[in-house]
N, C-alpha and C positions, 0 to 999 in steps of 0.2 A: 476432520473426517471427510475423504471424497464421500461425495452425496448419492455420486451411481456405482462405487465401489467402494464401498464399506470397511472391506475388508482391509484397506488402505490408511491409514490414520497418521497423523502429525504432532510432536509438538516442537517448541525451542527451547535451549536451555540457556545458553549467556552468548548475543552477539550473534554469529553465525555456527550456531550449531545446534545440530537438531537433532531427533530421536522419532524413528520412523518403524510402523508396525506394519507389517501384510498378511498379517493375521486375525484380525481385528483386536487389537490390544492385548492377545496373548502372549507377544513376546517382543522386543523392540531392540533395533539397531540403534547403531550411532554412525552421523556423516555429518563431518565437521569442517566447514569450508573458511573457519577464523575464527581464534579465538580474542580478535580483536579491531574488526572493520563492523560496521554498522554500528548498532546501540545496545547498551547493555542487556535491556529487556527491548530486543528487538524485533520492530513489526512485522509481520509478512501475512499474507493470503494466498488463499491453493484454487487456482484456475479447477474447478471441477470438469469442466467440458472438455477442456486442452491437456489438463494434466501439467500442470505447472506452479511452479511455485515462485513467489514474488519476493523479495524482502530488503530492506535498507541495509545498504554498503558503507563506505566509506562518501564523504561530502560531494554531495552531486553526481554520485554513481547508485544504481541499485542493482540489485542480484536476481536474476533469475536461474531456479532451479529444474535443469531442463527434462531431466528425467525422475523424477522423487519420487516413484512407485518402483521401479526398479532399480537405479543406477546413480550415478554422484557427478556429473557431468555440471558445469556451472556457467555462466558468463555475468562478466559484470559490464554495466553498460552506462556511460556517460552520459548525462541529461543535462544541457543548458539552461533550461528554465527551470531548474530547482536551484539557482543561482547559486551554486557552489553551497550549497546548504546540506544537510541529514535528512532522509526520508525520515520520518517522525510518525507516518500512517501509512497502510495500504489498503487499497480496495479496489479487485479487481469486478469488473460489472457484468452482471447475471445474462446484462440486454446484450451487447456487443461485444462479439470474438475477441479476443489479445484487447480486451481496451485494460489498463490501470490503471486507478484513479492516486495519485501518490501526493499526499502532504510530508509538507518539511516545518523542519525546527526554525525555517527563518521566513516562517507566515506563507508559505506559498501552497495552493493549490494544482496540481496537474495533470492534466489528464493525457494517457498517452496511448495512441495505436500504434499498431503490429509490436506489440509489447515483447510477443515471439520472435521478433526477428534481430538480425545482426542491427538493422537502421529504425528504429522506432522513431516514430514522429509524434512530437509533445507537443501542449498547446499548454499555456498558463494561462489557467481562470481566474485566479486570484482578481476580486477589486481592488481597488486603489484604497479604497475605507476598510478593507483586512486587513489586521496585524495580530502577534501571536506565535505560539506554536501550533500546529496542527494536530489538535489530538487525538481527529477523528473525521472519516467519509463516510455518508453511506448515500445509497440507491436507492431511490423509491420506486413508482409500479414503473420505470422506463429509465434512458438515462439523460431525458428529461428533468426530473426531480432528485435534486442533490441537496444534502445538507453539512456542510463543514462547522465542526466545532474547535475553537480556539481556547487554548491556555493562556491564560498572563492577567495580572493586575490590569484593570480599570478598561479593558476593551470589550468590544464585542464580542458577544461568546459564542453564538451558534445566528447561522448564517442559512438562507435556504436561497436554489431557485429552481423557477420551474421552467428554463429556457436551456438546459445543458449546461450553464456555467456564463452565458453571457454576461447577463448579471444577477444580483445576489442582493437580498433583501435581511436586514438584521432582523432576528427577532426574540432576541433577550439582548439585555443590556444591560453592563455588570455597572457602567460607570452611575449610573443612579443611583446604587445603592448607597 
């Protein structure tokens, strides 16, 4: 649900297709951009301020939706440091314009500005002691404090820091169990 327009509302249905109300959930479209790129229950986040929509593509690409309040306009856009991998998570950040913050299925963190533009510039957070898939980002009171949580047998599962992503401090750890 956009947050300053209400009347606006989102969901996905398999991969890249969605189902979009601008009525406030009284009645809902469908715009379908694959029914076969990205992931089956596919991640995305809705830039409230920008009016944008984010979501996992095909391996090392992601999808931004450039108009999802009115219109079905798309670009997919190639990212190197998601090393040929699957977005696996998004989270776009509350603190900073166009930034998204995107995990993949092959442990990778990243964060990327002008996320709106044709040339986004990515930065891989990822430590070197991360492995996994990325289940999960979020944003704490800046973007500053991040927390990444990992899926898989016997690794570390959720990850925090408070330096934007310099580095990352475990704090659970599945392998003791």
């Amino acid at each position: 649900i956009d947050q300053d327009q209400p009347q606006y509302q989102f969901c996905a249905y398999v991969y890249n297709q969605y189902r979009r109300s601008t009525d406030g959930g009284n009645s809902w479209s469908t715009i379908n951009f694959s029914g076969s790129a990205g992931q089956f229950i596919n991640p995305f986040d809705y830039d409230n301020t920008n009016n944008k929509l984010y979501a996992a593509h095909n391996a090392g690409y992601y999808l931004r939706w450039d108009d999802p309040q009115t219109g079905s306009t798309s670009s997919t856009l190639a990212i190197s440091a998601f090393n040929g991998a699957k977005v696996s998570n998004v989270k776009v950040s509350p603190f900073t314009s166009n930034r998204v913050y995107f995990g993949t299925a092959g442990g990778r963190v990243v964060r990327v500005d002008n996320a709106n533009t044709a040339s986004p510039t990515a930065t891989n957070l990822t430590s070197a002691s991360m492995a996994g898939y990325v289940s999960c980002i979020n944003v704490g009171t800046s973007d500053q404090y991040l927390i990444a949580c990992f899926s898989n047998y016997g690794v570390m599962n959720v990850w925090v820091s408070t330096d934007g992503g310099t580095t990352w401090t475990a704090i659970v750890n599945t392998t003791d169990s």
